[in-house]
Structure formats: C-alpha cells, structure tokens
C-alpha positions as a LaTeX table, in Angstrom:
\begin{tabular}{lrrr}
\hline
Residue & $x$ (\AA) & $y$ (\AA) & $z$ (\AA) \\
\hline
Unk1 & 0.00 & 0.00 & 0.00 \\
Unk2 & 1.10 & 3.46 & $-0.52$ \\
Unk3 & 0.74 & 6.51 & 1.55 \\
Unk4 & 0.46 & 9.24 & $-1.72$ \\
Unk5 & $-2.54$ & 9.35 & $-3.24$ \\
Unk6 & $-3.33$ & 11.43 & $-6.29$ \\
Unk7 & $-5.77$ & 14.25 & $-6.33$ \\
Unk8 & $-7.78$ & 13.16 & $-9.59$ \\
Unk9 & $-8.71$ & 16.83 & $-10.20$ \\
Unk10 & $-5.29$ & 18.43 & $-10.36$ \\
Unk11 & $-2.95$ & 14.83 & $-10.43$ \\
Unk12 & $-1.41$ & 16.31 & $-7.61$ \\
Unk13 & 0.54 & 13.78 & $-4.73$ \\
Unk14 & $-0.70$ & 14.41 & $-1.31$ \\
Unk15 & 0.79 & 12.80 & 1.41 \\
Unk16 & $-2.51$ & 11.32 & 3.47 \\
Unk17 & $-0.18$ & 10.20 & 6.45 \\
Unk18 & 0.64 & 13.23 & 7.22 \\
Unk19 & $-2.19$ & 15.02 & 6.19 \\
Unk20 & $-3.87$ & 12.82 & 9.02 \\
Unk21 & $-1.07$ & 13.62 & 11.55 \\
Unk22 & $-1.42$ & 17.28 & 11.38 \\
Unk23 & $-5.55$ & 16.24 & 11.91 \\
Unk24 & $-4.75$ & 14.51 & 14.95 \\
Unk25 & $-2.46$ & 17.45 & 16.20 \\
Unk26 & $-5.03$ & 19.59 & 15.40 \\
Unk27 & $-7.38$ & 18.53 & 17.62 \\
Unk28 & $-5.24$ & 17.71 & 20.34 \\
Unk29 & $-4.25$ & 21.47 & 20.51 \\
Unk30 & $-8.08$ & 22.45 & 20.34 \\
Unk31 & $-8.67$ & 19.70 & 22.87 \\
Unk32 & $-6.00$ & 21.44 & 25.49 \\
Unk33 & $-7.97$ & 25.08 & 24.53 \\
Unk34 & $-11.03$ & 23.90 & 25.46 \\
Unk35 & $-11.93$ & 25.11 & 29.37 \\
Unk36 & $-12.52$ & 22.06 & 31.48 \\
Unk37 & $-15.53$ & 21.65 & 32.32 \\
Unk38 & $-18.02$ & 19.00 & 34.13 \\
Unk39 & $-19.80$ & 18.95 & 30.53 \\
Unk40 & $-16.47$ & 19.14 & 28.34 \\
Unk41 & $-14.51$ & 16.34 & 30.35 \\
Unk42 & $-15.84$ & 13.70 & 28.83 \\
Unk43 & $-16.13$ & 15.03 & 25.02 \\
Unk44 & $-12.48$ & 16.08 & 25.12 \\
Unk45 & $-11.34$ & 12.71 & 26.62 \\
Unk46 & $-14.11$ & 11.44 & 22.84 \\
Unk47 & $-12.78$ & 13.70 & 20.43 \\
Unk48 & $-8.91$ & 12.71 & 21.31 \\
Unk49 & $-9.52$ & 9.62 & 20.85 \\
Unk50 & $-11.35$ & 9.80 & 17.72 \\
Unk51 & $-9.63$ & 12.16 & 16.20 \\
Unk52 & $-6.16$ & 10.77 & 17.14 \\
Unk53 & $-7.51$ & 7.16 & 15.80 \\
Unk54 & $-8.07$ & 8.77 & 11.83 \\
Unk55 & $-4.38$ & 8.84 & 11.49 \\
Unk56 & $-3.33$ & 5.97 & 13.24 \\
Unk57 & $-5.76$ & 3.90 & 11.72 \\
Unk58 & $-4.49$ & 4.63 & 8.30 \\
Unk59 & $-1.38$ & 3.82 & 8.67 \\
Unk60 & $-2.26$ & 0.55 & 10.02 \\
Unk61 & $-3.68$ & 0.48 & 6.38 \\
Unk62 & $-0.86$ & 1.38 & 4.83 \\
Unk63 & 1.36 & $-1.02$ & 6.20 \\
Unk64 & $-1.85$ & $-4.08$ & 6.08 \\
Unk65 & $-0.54$ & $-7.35$ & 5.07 \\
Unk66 & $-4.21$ & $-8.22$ & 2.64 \\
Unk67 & $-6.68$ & $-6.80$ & 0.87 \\
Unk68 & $-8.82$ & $-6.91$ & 3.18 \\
Unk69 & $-7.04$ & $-6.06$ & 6.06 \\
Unk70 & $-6.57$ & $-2.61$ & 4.47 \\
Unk71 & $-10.19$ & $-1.86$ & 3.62 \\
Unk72 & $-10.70$ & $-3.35$ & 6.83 \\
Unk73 & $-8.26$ & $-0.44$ & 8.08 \\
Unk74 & $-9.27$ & 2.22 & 6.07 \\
Unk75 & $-13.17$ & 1.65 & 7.13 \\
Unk76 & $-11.69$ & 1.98 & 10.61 \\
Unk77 & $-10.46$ & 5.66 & 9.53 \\
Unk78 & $-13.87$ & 6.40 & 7.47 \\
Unk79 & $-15.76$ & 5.71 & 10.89 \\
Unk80 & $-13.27$ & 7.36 & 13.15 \\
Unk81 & $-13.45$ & 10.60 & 10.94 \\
Unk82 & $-17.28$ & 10.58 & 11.22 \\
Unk83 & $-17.42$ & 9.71 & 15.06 \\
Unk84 & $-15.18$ & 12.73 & 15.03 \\
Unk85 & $-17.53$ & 15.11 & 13.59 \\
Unk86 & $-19.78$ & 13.93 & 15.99 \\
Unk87 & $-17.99$ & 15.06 & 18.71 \\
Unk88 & $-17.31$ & 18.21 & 16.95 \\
Unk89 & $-20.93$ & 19.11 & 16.66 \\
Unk90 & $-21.27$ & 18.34 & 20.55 \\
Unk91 & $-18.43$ & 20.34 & 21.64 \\
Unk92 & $-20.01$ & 23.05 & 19.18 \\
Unk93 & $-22.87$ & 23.19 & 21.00 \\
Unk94 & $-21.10$ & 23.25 & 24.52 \\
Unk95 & $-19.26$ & 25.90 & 23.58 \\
Unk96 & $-20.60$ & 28.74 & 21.58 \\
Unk97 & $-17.25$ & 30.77 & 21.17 \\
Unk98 & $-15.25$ & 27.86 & 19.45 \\
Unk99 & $-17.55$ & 27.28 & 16.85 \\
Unk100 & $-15.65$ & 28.44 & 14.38 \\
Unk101 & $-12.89$ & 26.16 & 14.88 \\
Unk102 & $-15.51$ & 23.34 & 15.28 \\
Unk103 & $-16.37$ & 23.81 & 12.00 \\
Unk104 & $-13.36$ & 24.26 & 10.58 \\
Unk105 & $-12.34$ & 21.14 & 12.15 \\
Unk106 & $-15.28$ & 19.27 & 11.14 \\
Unk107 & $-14.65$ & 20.38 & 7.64 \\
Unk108 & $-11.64$ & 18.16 & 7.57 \\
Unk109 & $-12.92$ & 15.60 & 9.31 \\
Unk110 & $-15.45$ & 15.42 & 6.89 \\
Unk111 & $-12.74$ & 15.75 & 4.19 \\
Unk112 & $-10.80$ & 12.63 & 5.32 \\
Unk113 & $-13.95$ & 10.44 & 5.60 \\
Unk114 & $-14.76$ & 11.01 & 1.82 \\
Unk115 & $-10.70$ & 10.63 & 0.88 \\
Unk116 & $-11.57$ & 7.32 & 2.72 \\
Unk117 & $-14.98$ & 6.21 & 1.66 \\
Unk118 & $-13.46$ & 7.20 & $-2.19$ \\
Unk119 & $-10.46$ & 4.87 & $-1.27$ \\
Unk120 & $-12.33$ & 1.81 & 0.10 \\
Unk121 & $-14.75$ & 1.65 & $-3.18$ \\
Unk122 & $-11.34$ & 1.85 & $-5.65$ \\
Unk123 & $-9.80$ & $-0.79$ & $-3.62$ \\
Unk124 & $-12.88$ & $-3.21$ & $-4.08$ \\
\hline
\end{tabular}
C-alpha cells in the first residue's frame, strides 16, 4: 500500500499520512484550549480519541498485510473521521465561542472520511 494518493482533479501527490497527523495534532491542541468543564470532560477525553484514531488507523492500512485487512483499516479511519464530527458538533454546541474552529475542524474531518470512503470503493 502506498501513503500518496493522487488528487484526480489536479494529479497532484498528497501525502494522506501526514495530512492525518497534522488532523490529529489539530485537535489535540483544540482539545487542550477547550476550558474544562463538568460537561467538556468527557467530550475532550471522545474527540482525542477519535480524532487521534483517523491517522493511526491509516497507517495501520498502509502497512496491512491483505486486501482486506486494508479496507478493513481504512473503514476503521472512514468511521473514526465521522465519530469525530460527531464530537465536533457536541463540543459546538457546549461551547458557543469555538464554533468556528468546530467547524473548521469538522470540515476536515469530513474531508478525510470522503478521501476514505473514495479509497475503500477503488480498492474493491
């Protein structure tokens, strides 16, 4: 398996490993932002998990021994991005003033779960 993959529109190389990194990091550093509260404990303890499980996922896929280990994989990073924008939408609503990060956040999130679903229907 390979960690480029090609933008169809523009044939440009994007590097999905570390585009899912810099995700993870992302929300880690929004995750340390947010103010701890009794309502936000337990969504920031969600979306760090979630969100840190996109990227690690994937490159469980990119290093999978089958077939279908790595759609097996990659599913596991489709439904890790959308659990994420759950959370997102949550944390939105618990906190009015972030969101704009929320959704910027959520916009990648989404993002990543199409790259994915798009990836796990070529590799049928």
């Amino acid at each position: 398996m390979t960690n480029q993959i090609k933008n169809p529109k523009s044939q440009k190389q994007y590097n999905l490993g570390e585009r899912t990194a810099v995700f993870g990091e992302n929300i880690i550093e929004f995750a340390i932002a947010l103010p701890e509260t009794n309502v936000n404990k337990p969504l920031i303890n969600q979306i760090v998990r979630s969100g840190s499980s996109v990227g690690a996922n994937y490159m469980e896929a990119d290093g999978a021994e089958s077939k279908k280990d790595f759609r097996h994989k990659i599913s596991l990073s489709k439904k890790e991005s959308k659990e994420t924008m759950y959370w997102l939408r949550m944390i939105a609503r618990a906190n009015p003033t972030k969101k704009d990060i929320c959704r910027k956040l959520w916009q990648e999130a989404h993002e990543l779960a199409l790259i994915f679903a798009a990836i796990a229907r070529q590799k049928n």
